[in-house]
C-alpha positions as CSV (number, residue, x, y, z in Angstrom):
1,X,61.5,314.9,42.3
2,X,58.4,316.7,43.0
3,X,56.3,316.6,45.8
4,X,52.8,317.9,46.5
5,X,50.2,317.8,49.8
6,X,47.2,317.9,47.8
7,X,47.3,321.1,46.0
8,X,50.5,323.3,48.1
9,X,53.7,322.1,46.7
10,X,56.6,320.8,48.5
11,X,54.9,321.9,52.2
12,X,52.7,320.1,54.5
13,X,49.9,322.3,55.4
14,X,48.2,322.3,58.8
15,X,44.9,320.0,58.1
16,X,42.4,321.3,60.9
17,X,39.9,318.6,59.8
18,X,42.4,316.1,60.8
19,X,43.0,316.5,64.4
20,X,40.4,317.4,67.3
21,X,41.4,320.7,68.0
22,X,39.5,321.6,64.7
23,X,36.5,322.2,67.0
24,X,38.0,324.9,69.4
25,X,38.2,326.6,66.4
26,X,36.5,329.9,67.0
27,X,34.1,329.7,63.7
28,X,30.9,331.0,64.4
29,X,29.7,328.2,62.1
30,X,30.5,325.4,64.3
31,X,27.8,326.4,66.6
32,X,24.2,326.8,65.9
33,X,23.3,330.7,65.0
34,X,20.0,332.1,63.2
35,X,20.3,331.0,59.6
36,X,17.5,331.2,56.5
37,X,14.9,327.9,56.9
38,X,16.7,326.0,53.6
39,X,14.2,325.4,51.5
40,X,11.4,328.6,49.9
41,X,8.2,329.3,51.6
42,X,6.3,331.9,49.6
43,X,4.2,331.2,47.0
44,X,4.5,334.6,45.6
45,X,7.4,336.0,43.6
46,X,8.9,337.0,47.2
47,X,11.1,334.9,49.4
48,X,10.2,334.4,52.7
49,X,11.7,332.1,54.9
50,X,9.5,329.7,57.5
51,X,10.0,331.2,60.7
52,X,10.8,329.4,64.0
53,X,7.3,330.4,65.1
54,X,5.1,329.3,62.1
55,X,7.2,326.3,62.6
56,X,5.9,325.6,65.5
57,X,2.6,326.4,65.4
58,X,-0.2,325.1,67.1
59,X,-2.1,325.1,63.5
60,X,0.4,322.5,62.5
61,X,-0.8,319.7,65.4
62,X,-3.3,318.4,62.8
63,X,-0.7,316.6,61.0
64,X,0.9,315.3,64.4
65,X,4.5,314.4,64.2
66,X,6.7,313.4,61.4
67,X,6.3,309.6,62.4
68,X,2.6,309.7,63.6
69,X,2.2,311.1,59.6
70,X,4.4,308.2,58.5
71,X,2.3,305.7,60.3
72,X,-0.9,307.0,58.8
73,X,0.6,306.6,55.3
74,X,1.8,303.0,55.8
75,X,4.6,302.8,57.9
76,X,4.9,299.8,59.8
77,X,5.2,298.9,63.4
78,X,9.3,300.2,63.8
79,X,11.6,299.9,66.9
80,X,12.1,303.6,67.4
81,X,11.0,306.9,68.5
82,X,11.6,310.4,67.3
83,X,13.0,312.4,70.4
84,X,14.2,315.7,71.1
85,X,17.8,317.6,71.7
86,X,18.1,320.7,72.9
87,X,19.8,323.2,70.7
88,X,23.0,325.6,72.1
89,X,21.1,328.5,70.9
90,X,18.1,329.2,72.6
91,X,16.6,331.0,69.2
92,X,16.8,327.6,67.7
93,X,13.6,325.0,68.2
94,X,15.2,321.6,69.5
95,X,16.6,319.2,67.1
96,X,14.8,315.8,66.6
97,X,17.0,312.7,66.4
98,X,15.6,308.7,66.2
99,X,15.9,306.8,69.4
100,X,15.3,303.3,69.9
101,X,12.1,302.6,71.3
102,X,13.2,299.4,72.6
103,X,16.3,297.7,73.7
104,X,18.1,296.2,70.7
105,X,19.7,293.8,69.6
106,X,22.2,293.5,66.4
107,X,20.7,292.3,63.8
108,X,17.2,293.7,64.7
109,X,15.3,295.9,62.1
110,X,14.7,299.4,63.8
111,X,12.4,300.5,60.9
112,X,11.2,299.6,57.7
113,X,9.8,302.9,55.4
114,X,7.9,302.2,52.3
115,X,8.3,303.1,49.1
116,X,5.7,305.0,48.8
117,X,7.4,307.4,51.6
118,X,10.6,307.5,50.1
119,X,11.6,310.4,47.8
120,X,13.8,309.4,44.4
121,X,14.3,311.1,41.4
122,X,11.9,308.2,39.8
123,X,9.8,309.0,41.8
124,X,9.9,312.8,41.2
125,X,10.2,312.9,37.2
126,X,8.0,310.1,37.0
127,X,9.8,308.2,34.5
128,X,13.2,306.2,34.2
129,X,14.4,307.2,31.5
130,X,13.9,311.0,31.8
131,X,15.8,310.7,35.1
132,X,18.6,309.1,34.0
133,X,19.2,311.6,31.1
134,X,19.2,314.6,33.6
135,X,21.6,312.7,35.5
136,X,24.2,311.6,33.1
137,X,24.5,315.0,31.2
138,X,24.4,318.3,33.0
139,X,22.2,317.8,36.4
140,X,23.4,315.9,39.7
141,X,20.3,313.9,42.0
142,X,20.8,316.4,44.3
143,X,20.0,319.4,42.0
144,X,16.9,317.9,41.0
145,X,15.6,316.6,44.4
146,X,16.2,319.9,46.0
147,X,14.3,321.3,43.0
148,X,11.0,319.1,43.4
149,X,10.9,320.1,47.4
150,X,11.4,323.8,46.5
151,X,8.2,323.4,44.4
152,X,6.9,320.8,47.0
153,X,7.5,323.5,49.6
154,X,5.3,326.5,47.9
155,X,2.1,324.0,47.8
156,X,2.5,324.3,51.4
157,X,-0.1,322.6,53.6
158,X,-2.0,321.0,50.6
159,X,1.6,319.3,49.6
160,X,1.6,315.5,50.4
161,X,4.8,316.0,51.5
162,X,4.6,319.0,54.1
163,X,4.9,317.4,57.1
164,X,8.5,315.7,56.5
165,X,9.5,319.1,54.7
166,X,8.4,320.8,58.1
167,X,10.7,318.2,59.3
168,X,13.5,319.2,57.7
169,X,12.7,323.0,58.0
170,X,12.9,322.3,61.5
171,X,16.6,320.3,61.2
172,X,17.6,323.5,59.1
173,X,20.2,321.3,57.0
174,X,22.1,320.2,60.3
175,X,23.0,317.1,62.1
176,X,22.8,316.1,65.2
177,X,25.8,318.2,66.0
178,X,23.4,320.6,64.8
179,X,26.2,322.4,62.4
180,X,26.3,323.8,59.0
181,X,28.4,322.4,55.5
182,X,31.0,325.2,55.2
183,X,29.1,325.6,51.7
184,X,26.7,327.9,53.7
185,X,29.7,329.5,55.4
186,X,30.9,333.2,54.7
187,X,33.7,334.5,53.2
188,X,35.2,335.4,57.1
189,X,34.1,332.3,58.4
190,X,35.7,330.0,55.2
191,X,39.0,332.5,56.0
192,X,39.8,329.6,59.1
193,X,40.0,326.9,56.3
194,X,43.2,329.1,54.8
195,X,46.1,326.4,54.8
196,X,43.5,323.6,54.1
197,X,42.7,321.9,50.8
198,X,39.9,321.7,52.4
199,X,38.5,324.9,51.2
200,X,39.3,324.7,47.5
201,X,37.4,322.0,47.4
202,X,34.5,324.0,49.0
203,X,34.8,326.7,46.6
204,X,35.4,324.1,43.3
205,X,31.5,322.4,45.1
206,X,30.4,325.9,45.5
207,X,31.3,326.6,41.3
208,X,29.5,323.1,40.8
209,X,26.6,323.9,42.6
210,X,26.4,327.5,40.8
211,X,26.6,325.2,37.2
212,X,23.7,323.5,38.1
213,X,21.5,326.3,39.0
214,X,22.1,327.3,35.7
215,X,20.6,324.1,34.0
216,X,17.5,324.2,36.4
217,X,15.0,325.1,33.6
218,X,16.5,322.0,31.7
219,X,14.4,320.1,34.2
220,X,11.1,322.3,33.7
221,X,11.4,322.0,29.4
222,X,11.9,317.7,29.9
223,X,9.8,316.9,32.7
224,X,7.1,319.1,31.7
225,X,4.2,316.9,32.6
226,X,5.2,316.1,36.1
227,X,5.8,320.2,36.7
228,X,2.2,321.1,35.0
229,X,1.4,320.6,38.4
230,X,2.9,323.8,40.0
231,X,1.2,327.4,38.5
232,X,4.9,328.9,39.0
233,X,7.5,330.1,37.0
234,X,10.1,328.5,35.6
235,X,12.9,327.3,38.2
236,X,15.6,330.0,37.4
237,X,12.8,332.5,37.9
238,X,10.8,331.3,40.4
239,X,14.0,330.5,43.0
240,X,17.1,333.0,43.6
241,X,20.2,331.0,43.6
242,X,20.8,331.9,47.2
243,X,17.5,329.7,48.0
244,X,18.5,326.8,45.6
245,X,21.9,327.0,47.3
246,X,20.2,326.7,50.7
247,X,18.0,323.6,49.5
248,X,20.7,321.7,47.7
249,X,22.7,321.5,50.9
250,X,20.2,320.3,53.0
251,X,19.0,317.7,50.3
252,X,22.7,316.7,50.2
253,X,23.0,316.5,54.0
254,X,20.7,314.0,54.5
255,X,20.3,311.8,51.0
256,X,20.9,307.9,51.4
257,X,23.0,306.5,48.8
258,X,21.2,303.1,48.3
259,X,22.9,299.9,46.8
260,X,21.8,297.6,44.4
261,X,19.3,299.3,43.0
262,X,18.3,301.3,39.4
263,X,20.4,304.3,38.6
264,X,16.9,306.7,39.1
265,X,16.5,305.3,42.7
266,X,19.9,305.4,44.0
267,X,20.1,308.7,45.9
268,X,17.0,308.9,48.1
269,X,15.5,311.1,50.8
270,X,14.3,308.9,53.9
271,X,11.9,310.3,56.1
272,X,13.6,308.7,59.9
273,X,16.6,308.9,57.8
274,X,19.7,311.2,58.0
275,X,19.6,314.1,59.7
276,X,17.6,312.4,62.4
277,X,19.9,309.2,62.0
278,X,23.7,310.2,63.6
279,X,26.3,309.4,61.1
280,X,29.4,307.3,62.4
281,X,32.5,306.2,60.9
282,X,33.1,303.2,63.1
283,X,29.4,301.8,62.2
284,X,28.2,299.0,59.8
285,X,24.7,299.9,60.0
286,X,23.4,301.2,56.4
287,X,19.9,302.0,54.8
288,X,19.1,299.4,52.2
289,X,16.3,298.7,50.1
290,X,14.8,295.3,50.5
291,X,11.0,294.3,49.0
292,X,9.9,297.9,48.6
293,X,11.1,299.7,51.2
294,X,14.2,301.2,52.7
295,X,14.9,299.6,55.8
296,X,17.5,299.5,58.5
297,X,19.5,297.0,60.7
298,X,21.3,298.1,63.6
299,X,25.0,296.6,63.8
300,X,24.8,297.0,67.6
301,X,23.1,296.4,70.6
302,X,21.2,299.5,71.5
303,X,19.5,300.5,74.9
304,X,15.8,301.9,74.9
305,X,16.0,305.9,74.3
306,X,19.8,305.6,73.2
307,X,20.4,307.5,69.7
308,X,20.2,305.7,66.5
309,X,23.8,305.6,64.5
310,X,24.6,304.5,60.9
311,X,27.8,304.6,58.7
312,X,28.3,307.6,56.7
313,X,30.1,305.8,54.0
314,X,34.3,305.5,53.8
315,X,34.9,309.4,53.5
316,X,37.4,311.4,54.9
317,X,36.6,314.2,57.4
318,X,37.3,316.4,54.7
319,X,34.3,315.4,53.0
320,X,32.3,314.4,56.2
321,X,32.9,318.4,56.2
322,X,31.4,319.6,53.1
323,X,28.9,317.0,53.3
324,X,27.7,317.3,56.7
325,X,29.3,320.1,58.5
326,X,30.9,317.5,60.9
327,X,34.1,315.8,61.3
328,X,34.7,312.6,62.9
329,X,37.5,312.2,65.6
330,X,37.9,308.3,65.5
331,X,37.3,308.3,61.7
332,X,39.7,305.3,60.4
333,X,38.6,306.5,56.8
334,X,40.3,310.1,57.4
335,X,43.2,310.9,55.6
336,X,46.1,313.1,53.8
337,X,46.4,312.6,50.6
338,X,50.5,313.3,49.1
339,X,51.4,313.2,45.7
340,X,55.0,312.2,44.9
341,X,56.2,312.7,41.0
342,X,59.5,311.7,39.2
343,X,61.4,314.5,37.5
344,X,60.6,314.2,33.9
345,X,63.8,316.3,32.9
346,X,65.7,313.9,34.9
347,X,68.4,311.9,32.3
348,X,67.4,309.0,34.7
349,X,63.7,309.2,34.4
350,X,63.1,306.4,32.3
351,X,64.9,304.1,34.5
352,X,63.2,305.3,37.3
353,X,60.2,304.9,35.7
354,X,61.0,301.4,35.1
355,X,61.4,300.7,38.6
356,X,58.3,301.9,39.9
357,X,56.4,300.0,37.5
358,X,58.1,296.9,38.7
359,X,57.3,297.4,41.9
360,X,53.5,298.6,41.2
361,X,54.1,302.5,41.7
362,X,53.8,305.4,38.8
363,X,55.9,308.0,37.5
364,X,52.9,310.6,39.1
365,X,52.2,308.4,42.5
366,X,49.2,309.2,45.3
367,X,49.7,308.0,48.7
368,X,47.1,307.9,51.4
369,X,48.1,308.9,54.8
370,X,45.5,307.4,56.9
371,X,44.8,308.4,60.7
372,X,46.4,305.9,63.1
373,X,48.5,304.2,60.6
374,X,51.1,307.1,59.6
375,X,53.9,304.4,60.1
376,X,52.9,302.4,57.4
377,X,52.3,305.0,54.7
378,X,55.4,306.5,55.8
379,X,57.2,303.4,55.1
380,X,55.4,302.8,51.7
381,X,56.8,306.5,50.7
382,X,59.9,306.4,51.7
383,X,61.5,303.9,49.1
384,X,59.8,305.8,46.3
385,X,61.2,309.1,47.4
386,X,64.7,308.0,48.0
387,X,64.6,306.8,43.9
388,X,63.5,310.2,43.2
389,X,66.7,311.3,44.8
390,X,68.8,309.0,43.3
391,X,71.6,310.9,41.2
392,X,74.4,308.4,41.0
393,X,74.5,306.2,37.3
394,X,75.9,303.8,39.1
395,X,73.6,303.8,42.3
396,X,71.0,303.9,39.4
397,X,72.4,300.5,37.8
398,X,72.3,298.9,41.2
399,X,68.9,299.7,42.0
400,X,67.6,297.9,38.7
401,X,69.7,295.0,39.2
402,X,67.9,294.7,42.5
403,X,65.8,291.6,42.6
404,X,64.1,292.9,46.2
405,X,61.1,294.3,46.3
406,X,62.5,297.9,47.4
407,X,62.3,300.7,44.8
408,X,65.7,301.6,46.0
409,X,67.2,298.5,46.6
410,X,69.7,297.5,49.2
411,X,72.7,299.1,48.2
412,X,73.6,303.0,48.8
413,X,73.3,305.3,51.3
414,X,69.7,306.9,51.4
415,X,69.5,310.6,50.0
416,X,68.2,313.2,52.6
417,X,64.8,314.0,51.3
C-alpha cells in the first residue's frame, strides 16, 4: 500500500497555506517592500522602472483618474468609486480599491465596462483565429497579454492605454492585501515554503513561465501586422526575462476568467476589475460579459464606501498563493490533496482492484481533504486503506463476498495503518 501527500511519500507535511498562522510567518514577502514597477518603462534598449514619483506626478493630472478616463471613453453611469488604502510601507503610494458609491442591494449592477475598455487577446492580435493558434500550441493568454502591455507600456503617454497601465503600475501586481505571488519571491524568501508542495509547484510555474519567454518572438513572426505598430525589437530582445517575469505576474494577478464566451475573449483584463476588486472565497459575485460589456452584480448588500468583493473561483489557498499572493482563512475550497495506491506486487492486487472498482475507487486513488470537513474525507479513506492492508486470503474472500457498500466489508478486524 502506498501512500503519498501530494509529492512526500508516506508523511504528512506541515501545509502553512492551510492554517492561519501562515501569516505570522516572518517572510519579508508578506508585507509590502520596494519592488521593480512590473511592467518596462524605457523606450530605449535600457530598463528603467516607473518610479513612485513619476507615478505620481502632477504631469499625469491631465488624464485624471483611472475611472474619470473610463468615463470619458464610454463607461456608463456605475455604482462605485475608486478609493484609497494606505500601504504598510510608507515608500509605497496608497493602494486603490473599488468602493461602492451607493448603498447596495444584491442583485444591483455596480458597474458595467464596455468592450471597447476591456483588454482580450482578440482584441490584441486582432484576429480570432491567430489567437487561438497561439493559445492552443506553445503560448498561454497570459504570455501574450503581458506581452502587448509591455509594448503598450514603451508608447508611454501617447498609448491609449496609459492611464489604466499607470493603474496598475501603481497596484505593482498586488491585492488589496497588497502582497506579492511567491513567483516574484527569492530564493531565501521561497526557503519558508520548505515542507510545502506548495513551492514545487512555484518552481514547476516558474519553469513554465521561463518556456514561454522563450516562444515570445513566435508572437512578433504571426501577428506581424498588429506589432508593425511598435519601432522595437523583437520581444526576446527588446524585454529581459526578469521584466517579462514581472509583467506576466501582474497580468496573471488580476485577469477575469469570463464564461460563455469565444475561446480569444476568455481571459480578460478589466479596468475596475481585480486588483482593485477584493477576491473572496465565500462570494458569488463574478465578472460576466453580457451585450458587450463585462459587467458585475453584487451577491450582497453593500453599504456606501464599503469595499467591493468578488469570488476568486473554487481554488485552493495553494493556488490563491501563486496566483494572488494571498491565502484565504475561511476558504471552503482549500484543501490537502492524498494519494493512496494499491501494491501492484501484491498477489492480492487484482482482487483488490476489483473491489475498488465496485465501489467507484481506483487502484491509484486521490482524495480531497477539504477544510472544515476532515471527518468526512477521513471516513471516505479509511475503508480504502484498510483493503490496502488486507493480507489474509481469507479476509480477502470475505471482503468480495461483501454485498455492503464498504471496501472492506464487515468482517475482520481493521489493520493498523
Amino acid at each position: 500500500m502506498e501512500l503519498t501527500c501530494l509529492h512526500n511519500k508516506f508523511k504528512f507535511p506541515s501545509l502553512p497555506h492551510l492554517s492561519r498562522p501562515f501569516f505570522k510567518n516572518p517572510n519579508p514577502r508578506i508585507f509590502p517592500r520596494k519592488i521593480n514597477i512590473l511592467f518596462l518603462a524605457s523606450a530605449s534598449d535600457t530598463v528603467v522602472a516607473s518610479s513612485i514619483k513619476e507615478l505620481g506626478s502632477k504631469k499625469d493630472d491631465e488624464f485624471g483618474d483611472l475611472k474619470s478616463w473610463m468615463h470619458r471613453n464610454g463607461l456608463p453611469r456605475c455604482k462605485v468609486v475608486l478609493n484609497e488604502s494606505t500601504s504598510h510601507d510608507e515608500k509605497h503610494m496608497p493602494v486603490h480599491y473599488v468602493a461602492a458609491s451607493e448603498d447596495l442591494r444584491a442583485g444591483d449592477v455596480a458597474f458595467s465596462v464596455p468592450n471597447s475598455l476591456v483588454v482580450t487577446l482578440e482584441r490584441v492580435l486582432g484576429n480570432e483565429t491567430v489567437a487561438e493558434l497561439l493559445t492552443t500550441n506553445k503560448l498561454s493568454e497570459l504570455a501574450c497579454l503581458a506581452l502587448y502591455l509591455m509594448y503598450e507600456k514603451k508608447q508611454g503617454k501617447k498609448s491609449f492605454w496609459y492611464p489604466y497601465i499607470r493603474e496598475l503600475d501603481r497596484q505593482r501586481g498586488r491585492g488589496q492585501l497588497a502582497v506579492e505571488s511567491p513567483l516574484l519571491w527569492s530564493e531565501e524568501e521561497l526557503a519558508y515554503l520548505t515542507g510545502s508542495p506548495t513551492k514545487a509547484e512555484v518552481l514547476e510555474r516558474a519553469e513554465g513561465i521561463k518556456r514561454e519567454y522563450n516562444e515570445l518572438d513566435t508572437v512578433w513572426f504571426m501577428a506581424g501586422s498588429l506589432f508593425q505598430q511598435y519601432p522595437y525589437d523583437i520581444p526576446t530582445e527588446a524585454f529581459p526575462f526578469e521584466i517579462f517575469k514581472q509583467a506576466f505576474v501582474a497580468v496573471q494577478s488580476c485577469v477575469v476568467h469570463l464564461q460563455k464566451v469565444p475561446l480569444a475573449q476568455r481571459f480578460a483584463l478589466v479596468p475596475l476589475g481585480p486588483p482593485l476588486l477584493a477576491y473572496r472565497s465565500n462570494c458569488k459575485a463574478m465578472l460576466s460579459a453580457v451585450n458587450g460589456a463585462v459587467e458585475l452584480v453584487v451577491d450582497r448588500a453593500c453599504k456606501a464606501g464599503e469595499p467591493i468583493v468578488v469570488w476568486c473561483g473554487p481554488q485552493p489557498n495553494s493556488k490563491l498563493l501563486i496566483n494572488y499572493g494571498f491565502v484565504d482563512d475561511d476558504n471552503s475550497y482549500d484543501r490537502l490533496v492524498v494519494e493512496a495506491a494499491l501494491n501492484t506486487e501484491d498477489p492480492q492486487y487484482q482482487d483488490k482492484r476489483l473491489v475498488v472498482q465496485r465501489n467507484g475507487k481506483l487502484s491509484v486513488q486521490v482524495f480531497h481533504v477539504y477544510a472544515g470537513k476532515e471527518k468526512e474525507a477521513v471516513s471516505d479513506m479509511l475503508p480504502y486503506l484498510r483493503l490496502g492492508y488486507v493480507s489474509d486470503p481469507s479476509e480477502m474472500q470475505s471482503v468480495l463476498s461483501s454485498q455492503g457498500e464498504s471496501l472492506y466489508g464487515t468482517s475482520g478486524a481493521s489493520p493498523a495503518c
